[in-house]
N, C-alpha and C positions, 0 to 999 in steps of 0.2 A: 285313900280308899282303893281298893283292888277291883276292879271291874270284873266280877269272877265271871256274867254270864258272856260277856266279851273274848274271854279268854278259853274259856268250856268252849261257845260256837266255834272260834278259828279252831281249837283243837281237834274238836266235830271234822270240821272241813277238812283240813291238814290231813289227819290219819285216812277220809274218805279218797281225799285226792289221791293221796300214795298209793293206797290197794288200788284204786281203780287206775290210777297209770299201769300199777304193777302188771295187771291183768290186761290192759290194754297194747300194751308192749311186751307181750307172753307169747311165744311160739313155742309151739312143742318141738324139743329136739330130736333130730335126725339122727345125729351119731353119738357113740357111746362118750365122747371125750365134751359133748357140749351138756351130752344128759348129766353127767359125773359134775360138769359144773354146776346143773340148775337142784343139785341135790337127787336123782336119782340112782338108781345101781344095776347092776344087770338083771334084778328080778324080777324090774319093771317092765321091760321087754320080754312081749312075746316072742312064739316062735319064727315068726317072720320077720324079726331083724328090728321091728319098729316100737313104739310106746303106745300100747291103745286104749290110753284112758281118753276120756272126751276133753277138750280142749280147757275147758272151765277145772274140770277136775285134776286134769296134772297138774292147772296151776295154781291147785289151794294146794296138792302134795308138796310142788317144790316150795311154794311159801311157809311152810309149815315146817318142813325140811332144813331150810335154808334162813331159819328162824327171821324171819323177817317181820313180822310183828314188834322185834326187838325197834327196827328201823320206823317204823310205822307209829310207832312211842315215843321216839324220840324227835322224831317230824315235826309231831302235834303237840311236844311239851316249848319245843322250841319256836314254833310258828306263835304256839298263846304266848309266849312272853316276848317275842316284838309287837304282837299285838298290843299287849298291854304298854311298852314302852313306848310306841307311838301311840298311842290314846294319851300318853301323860307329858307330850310334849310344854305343850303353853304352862303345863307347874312346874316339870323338872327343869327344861333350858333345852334349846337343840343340842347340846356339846354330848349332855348324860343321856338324850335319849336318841340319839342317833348311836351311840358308844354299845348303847343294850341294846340293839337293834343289830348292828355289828356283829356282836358277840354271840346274840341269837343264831343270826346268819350263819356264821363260822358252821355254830352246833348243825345247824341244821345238814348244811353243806357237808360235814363229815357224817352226819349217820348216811346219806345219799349216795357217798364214796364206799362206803359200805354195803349197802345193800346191792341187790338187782338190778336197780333203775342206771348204777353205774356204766356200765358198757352200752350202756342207749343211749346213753349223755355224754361218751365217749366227744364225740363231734365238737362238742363246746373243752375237751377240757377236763374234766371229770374226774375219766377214766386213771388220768395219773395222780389223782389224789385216790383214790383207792385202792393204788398200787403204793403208797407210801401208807397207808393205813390199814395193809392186807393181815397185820397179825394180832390186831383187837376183834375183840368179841366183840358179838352187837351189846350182849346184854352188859357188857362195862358202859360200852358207849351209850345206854341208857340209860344207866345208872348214873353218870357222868352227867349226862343232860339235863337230867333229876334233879340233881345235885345240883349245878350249876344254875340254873332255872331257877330254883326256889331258892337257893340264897340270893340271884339275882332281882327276883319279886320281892321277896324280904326287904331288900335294900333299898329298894326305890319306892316301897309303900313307905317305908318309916323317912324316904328323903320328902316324899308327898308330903307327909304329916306334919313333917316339922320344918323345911324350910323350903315354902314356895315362892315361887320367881314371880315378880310380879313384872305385867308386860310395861313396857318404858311408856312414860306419859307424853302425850302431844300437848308441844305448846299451844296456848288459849289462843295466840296467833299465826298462824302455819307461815303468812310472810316476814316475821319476824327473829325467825331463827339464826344462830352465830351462822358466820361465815370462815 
C-alpha cells in the first residue's frame, strides 16, 4: 500500500524548503552580468544603474524567470518517493530500498544542479554538477523526475504487495545459536 499522505507531506515540505532556501539565499544583483544570470534584462534597471524592485519582489521575478518551480517539482516529487521507500524498508529489504532512496537522491541532487540554489552549494560540490547538466531544461528534468518517480512508486508498491520480506526469526534460545 502507498503511504499517499506520507508522501503528499514530505512533498509539502520539500517544495516549501526549496522556495524558502531559494528566497533565503536571494540577493538582488548589482551588475548587469549577475542580473542576466538571475533572469533579468536591462529593463529592470532603473536609471541609476540598480534594480529597484523590493527584495522579496525581484525574487518571485527571477524565480519565475528562471523557471524554477520546474526545480521546486521536481525536489518534492523526488524527496516523496524516498520517503516512501524508506517507510517500506522492513517489507522491501534494505538492498531495494536503500537503491530507491539512491536513485531519489540522484533526481533530487540533479534538479538542485539545476536550479539557483546551485552556486550557493557551490562549496560542497554542487556547482560542478550543474556545469555538466547546463543544457537540460528544468521542465525535462521534471518530467524526468515524474516519470522516474511513478514508475519507481509503481514498482515498489506492487513488490509491497506481492513479495514481502519477512524479518529473520530468533531462535527460542538466543544461547544456543551455531557457531
Amino acid at each position: 500500500m502507498i503511504p499517499y499522505r506520507l508522501m503528499i507531506t514530505v512533498f509539502v515540505v520539500a517544495v516549501i524548503a526549496y522556495v524558502g532556501l531559494g528566497r533565503l539565499t536571494f540577493t538582488v544583483p548589482l551588475s548587469l552580468e549577475a542580473a542576466e544570470a538571475c533572469g533579468f534584462t536591462l529593463d529592470d534597471f532603473a536609471a541609476s544603474g540598480r534594480i529597484e524592485y523590493a527584495p522579496t519582489q525581484a525574487w518571485w521575478l527571477s524565480f519565475v524567470r528562471k523557471q524554477e518551480y520546474w526545480g521546486a517539482l521536481s525536489v518534492g516529487l523526488a524527496f516523496a518517493f524516498v520517503a516512501f521507500a524508506l517507510s517500506a524498508v522492513r517489507q522491501l529489504g534494505s538492498g531495494i530500498a536503500s537503491g530507491a532512496a539512491v536513485g531519489g537522491g540522484l533526481l533530487a541532487l540533479g534538479a538542485i544542479c539545476l536550479g539557483c540554489l546551485a552556486p550557493i552549494l557551490s562549496v560542497i560540490g554542487i556547482g560542478l554538477g550543474g556545469a555538466a547538466l547546463i543544457d537540460i531544461p528544468k521542465w525535462m528534468m521534471a518530467l524526468n523526475t515524474l516519470l522516474l518517480t511513478s514508475w519507481g512508486t509503481l514498482f515498489l508498491a506492487r513488490r509491497l504487495a506481492c513479495c514481502p520480506v519477512m524479518p529473520c526469526a530468533t531462535p527460542a534460545n538466543p544461547g544456543s545459536g551455531t557457531k
